[in-house]
FITORLO-990443 format. One line per 10 residues: number of its first residue (from 0); their letters; for each residue x, z, y of C-alpha. Coordinates in nm, 4 decimals, always signed. Each point is the difference from the previous one (the first is absolute). Layout:
<nodes>
NUM) a) X,Z,Y  ...
</nodes>
This chain:
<nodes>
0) xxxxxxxxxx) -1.9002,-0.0345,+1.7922  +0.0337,-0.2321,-0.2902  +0.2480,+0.0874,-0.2737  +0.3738,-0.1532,-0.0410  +0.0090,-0.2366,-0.2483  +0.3493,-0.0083,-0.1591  +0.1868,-0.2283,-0.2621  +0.2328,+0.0864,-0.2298  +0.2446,-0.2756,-0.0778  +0.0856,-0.1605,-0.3886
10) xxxxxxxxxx) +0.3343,+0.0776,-0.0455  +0.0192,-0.2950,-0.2296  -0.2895,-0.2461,+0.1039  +0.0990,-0.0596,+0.3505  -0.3073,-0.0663,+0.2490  -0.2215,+0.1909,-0.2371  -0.1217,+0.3628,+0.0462  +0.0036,+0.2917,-0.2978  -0.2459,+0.1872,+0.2143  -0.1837,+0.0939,+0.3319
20) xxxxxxxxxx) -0.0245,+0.3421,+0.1360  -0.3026,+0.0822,+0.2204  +0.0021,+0.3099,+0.2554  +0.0438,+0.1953,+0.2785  +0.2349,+0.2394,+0.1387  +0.2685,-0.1715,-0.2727  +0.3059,-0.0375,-0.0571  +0.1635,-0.2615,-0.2550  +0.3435,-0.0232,-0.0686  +0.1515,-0.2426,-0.2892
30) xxxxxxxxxx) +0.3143,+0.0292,-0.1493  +0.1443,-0.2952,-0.2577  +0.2514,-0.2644,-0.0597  -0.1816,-0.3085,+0.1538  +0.1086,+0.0200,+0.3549  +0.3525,+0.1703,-0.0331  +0.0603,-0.0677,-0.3719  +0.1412,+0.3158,-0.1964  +0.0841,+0.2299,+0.2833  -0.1641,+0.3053,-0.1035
40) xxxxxxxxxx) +0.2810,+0.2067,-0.2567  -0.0807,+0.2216,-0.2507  +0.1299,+0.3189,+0.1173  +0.1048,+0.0881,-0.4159  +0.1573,-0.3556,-0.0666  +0.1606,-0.0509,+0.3204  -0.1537,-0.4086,-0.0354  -0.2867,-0.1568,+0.1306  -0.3324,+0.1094,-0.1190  -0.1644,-0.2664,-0.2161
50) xxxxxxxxxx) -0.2965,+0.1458,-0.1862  -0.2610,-0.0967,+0.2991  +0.0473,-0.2937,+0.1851  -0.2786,+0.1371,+0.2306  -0.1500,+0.3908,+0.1122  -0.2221,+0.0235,+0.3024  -0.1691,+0.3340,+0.0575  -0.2601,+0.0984,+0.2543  -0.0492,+0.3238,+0.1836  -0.0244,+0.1485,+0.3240
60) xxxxxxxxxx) +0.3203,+0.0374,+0.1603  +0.1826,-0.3707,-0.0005  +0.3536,+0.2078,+0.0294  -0.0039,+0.2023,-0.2942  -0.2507,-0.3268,-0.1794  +0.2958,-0.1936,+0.0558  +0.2610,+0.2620,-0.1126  -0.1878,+0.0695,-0.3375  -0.0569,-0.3814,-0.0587  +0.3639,-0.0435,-0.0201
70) xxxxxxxxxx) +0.0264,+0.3315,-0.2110  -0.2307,-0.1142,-0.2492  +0.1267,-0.3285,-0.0124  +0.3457,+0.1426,-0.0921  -0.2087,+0.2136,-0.2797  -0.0924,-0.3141,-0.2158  -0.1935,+0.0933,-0.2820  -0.0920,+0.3773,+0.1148  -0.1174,-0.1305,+0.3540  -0.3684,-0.0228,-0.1241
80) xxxxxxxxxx) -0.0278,+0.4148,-0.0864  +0.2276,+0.1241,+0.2825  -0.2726,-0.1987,+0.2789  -0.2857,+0.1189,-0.2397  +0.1534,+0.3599,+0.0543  -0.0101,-0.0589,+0.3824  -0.2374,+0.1068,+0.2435  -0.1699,-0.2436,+0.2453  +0.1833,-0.3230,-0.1609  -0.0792,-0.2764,-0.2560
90) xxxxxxxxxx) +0.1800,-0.2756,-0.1124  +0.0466,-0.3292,-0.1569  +0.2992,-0.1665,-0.2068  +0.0508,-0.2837,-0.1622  +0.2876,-0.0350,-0.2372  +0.2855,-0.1866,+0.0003  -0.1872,-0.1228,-0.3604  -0.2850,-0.1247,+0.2819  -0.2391,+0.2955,-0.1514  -0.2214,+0.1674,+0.2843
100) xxxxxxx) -0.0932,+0.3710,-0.0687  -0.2157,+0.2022,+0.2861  -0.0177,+0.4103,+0.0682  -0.3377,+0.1158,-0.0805  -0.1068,+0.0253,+0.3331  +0.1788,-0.3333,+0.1312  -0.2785,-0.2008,+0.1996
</nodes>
């Protein structure tokens, strides 16, 4: 069959899209402030995370997609290396600065 075709939201330009992911057998999960505003805390600060305003990851399992989205997202600045360190998942941020950085293998 043909492949999904997904967008990824602008956290800050609202009705535009950072990205589209194209595949199959994938899962996308996106963690960020947009939605829900800062509900994601920093597990070392105790406060809201604010580095990212936006994570989404892709992989194979949406469960544990989802899970590490929100992990990352919590991660800030070191999100980029520990998803480059995973196996089987990529990702894409954009900062809370509006500065989009990939994984090396994010599609």
């Amino acid at each position: 069959g043909t492949p999904w075709r997904i967008g990824i939201a602008h956290p800050a330009r609202p009705g535009e899209l950072a990205a589209v992911v194209t595949g199959r057998d994938l899962a996308v999960a996106t963690s960020g402030t947009a939605e829900r505003g800062a509900h994601v805390v920093d597990p070392h600060t105790g406060e809201p995370a604010t580095a990212l305003a936006s994570l989404t990851l892709t992989g194979r399992s949406l469960t544990r997609t989802d899970a590490y989205a929100t992990a990352a997202f919590a991660m800030g600045a070191g999100a980029r290396d520990w998803v480059e360190a995973l196996d089987g998942h990529e990702a894409l941020g954009i900062t809370a600065a509006g500065d989009i950085w990939r994984t090396s293998g994010f599609r």
